[in-house]
N, C-alpha and C positions, 0 to 999 in steps of 0.2 A: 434595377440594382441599386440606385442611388437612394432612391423612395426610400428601397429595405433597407438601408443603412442611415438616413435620415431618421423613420420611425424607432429604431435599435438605441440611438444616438438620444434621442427627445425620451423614450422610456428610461433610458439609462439614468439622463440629469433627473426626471422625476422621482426615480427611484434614491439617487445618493440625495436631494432634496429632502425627502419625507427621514431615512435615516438619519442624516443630518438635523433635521428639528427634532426628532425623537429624543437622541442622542444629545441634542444643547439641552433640551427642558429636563432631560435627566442627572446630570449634572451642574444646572445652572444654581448660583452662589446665591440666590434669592427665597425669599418664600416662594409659595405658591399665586398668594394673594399680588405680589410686586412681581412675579412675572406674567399674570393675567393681565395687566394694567400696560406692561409693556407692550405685550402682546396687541392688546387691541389699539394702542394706540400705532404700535406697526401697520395694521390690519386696516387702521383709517388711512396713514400715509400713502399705502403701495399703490391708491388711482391718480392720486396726486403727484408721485413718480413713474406710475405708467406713462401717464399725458406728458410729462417733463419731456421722458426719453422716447417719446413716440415723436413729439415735434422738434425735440434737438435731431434725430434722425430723418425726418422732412427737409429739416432744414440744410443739413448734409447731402439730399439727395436729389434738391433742387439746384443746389451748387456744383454738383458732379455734374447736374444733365447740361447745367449750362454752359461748364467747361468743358463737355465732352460737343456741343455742338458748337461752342468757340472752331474747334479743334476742327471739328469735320467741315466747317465753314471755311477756313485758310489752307486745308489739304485740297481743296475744290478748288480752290482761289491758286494754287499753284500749279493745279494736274490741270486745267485751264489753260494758261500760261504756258505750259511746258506741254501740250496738244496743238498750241499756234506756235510758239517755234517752230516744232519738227514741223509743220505744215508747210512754213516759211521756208524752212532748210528743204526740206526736198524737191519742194520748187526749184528751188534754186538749183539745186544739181539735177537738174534732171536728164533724162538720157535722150542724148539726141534725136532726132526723129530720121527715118527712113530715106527723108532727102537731101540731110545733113551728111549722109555717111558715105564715103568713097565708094564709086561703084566699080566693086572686085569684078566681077566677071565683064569690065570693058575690057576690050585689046585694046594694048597697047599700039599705035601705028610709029 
């Protein structure tokens, strides 16, 4: 379900993309000859902001992983911690044993 909604989603922006440029070069305030010019020199920039935003997002998602295993590193470091106490603590109370316990069924003499 997600897939079909993903592909729906990615056809969709390529569709309003191609209309969208249709639509700017049909109205654009320029010759033909000075929106060519522009054009290509767009068309040479867009690997040179591919790579930009492809490693400013590495580099975002190398920072997430680090602060995400910060994180799993000191939840470890507490749930640790907080598995020897209660360890501690139930030791500690623990329930008498069978020879500690007054024996109900003596008579009295």
């Amino acid at each position: 379900m997600a897939d079909k909604n993903r592909k729906t989603f990615v056809g969709g922006m390529l569709i309003g993309a191609a209309i969208g440029a249709v639509t700017g070069l049909l109205v654009a305030p320029c010759k033909g000859r000075d929106t060519r010019k522009i054009l290509s020199k767009t068309v040479t920039a867009v690997p040179q902001m591919a790579e930009d935003i492809s490693s400013s997002v590495q580099l975002q998602a190398d920072r997430l992983s680090t602060a995400a295993g910060d994180r799993w590193h000191d939840t470890l470091d507490r749930l640790s911690t907080a598995i020897s106490a209660g360890i501690v603590a139930s030791q500690s109370v623990r329930e008498p044993s069978i020879s500690d316990r007054p024996n109900i069924n003596a008579v009295d003499e």
